[in-house]
C-alpha positions in Angstrom: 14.2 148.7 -10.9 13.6 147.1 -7.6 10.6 144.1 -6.7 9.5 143.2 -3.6 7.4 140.5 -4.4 5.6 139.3 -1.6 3.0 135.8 -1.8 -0.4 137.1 -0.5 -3.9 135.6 0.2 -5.4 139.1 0.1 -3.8 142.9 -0.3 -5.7 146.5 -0.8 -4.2 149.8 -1.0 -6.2 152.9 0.9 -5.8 156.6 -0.1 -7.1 159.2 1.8 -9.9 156.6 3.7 -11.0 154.8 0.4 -9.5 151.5 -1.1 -8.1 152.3 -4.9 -6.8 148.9 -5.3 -8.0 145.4 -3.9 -6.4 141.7 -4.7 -7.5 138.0 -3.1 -4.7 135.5 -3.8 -1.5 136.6 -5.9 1.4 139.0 -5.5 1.5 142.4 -3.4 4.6 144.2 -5.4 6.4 146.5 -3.9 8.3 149.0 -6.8 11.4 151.6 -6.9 12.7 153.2 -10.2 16.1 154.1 -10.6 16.9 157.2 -12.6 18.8 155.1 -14.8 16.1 152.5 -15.6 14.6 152.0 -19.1 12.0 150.3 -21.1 13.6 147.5 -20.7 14.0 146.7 -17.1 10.2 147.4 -17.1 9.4 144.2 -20.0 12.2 142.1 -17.9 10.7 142.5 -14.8 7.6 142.0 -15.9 8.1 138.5 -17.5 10.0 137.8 -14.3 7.0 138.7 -12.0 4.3 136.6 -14.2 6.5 133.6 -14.1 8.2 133.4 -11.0 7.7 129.8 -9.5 6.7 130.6 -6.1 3.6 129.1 -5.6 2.8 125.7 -4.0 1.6 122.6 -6.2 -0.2 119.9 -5.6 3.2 118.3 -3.7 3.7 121.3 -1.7 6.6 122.8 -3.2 7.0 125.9 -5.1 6.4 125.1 -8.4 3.9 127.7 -9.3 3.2 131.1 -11.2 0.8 133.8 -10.1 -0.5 133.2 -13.9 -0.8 129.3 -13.3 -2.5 129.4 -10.0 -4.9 132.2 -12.0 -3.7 134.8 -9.4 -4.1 138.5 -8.9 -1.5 141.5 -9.0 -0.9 144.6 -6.6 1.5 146.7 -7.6 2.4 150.0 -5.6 5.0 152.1 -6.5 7.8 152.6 -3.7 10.5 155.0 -4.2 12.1 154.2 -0.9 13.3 151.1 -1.7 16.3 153.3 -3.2 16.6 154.8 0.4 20.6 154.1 0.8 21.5 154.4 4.5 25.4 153.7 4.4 26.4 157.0 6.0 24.3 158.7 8.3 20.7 158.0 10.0 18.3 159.8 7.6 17.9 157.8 4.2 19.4 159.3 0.7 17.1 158.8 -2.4 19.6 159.8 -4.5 19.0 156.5 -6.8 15.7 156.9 -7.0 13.7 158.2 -10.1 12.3 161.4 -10.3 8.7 161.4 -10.7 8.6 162.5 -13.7 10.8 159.0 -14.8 9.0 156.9 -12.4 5.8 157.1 -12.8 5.8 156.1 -16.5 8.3 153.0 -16.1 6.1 151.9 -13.6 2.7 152.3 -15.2 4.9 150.6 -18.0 5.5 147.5 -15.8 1.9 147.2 -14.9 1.0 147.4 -18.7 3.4 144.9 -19.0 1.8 142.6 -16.9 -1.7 143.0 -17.7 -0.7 141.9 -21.0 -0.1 138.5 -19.5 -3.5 138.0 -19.0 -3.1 139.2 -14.9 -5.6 141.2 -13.3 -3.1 144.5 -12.1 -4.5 146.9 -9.6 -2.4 149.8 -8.1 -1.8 152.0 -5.9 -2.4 156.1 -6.7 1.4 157.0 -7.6 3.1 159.7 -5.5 0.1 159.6 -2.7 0.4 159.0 0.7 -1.1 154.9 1.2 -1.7 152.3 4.0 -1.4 149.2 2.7 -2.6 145.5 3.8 -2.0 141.8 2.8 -1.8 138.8 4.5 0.8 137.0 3.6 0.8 134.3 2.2 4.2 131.5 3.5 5.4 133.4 4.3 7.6 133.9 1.1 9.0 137.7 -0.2 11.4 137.6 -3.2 13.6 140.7 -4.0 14.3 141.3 -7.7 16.2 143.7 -9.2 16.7 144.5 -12.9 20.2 146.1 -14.3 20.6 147.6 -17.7 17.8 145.6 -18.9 18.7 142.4 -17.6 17.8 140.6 -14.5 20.7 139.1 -12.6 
């Protein structure tokens, strides 16, 4: 699995006209599925997310949780951030989860951070989107989970 986390002031998510997910401060995530990700990478990932330090404190520096500074979560699910372009100009998405794979690791990511206390809203998975944030830094950290482990 693949997070783009991104440090937001604001973020919403638009299908077809109307907004199906709104945040104010927090994290805008950004998530692929590869077809060989598990249960695992989803929990990992997860605990990553909730606690990743990127947030200023009272000196400035980055110091701070999305759960410490009492933040909000938008998660949208993003298969093309398996798009591989090494050969050729037109994307492969050959690493990227089938649907049918995705869409429950990533509903099991966003269980597993609600269950951190987080406020979660989403995206609709598989729908077309336009999505806005204002960054916040600005700061964007890619993570990336492995066989259940993140590197």
């Amino acid at each position: 699995m693949r997070v783009v986390a991104q440090r937001v002031t604001s973020a919403s998510v638009t299908v077809a006209g109307e907004v199906v997910g709104s945040i104010g401060r927090g994290l805008m995530l950004l998530v692929g599925v590869a077809d060989a990700d598990t249960q695992d990478d989803a929990r990992s990932l997860a605990a990553k997310v909730a606690n990743l330090r990127i947030f200023p404190d009272d000196s400035g520096k980055m110091n701070l949780s999305v759960l410490d500074v009492g933040g909000q979560v938008l998660a949208v699910s993003q298969f093309t951030l398996y798009g591989e372009v090494a050969r050729g100009r037109r994307p492969s998405f050959t690493s990227a989860a089938p649907p049918d794979l995705a869409e429950p690791l990533f509903e099991s990511l966003v269980g597993e951070l609600r269950a951190t206390g987080l406020v979660v809203e989403t995206g609709e998975f598989g729908a077309r989107m336009a999505v806005e944030l204002v960054k916040q830094g600005p700061v964007t950290i890619l993570i990336e989970a492995e066989g259940g482990r993140i590197p």
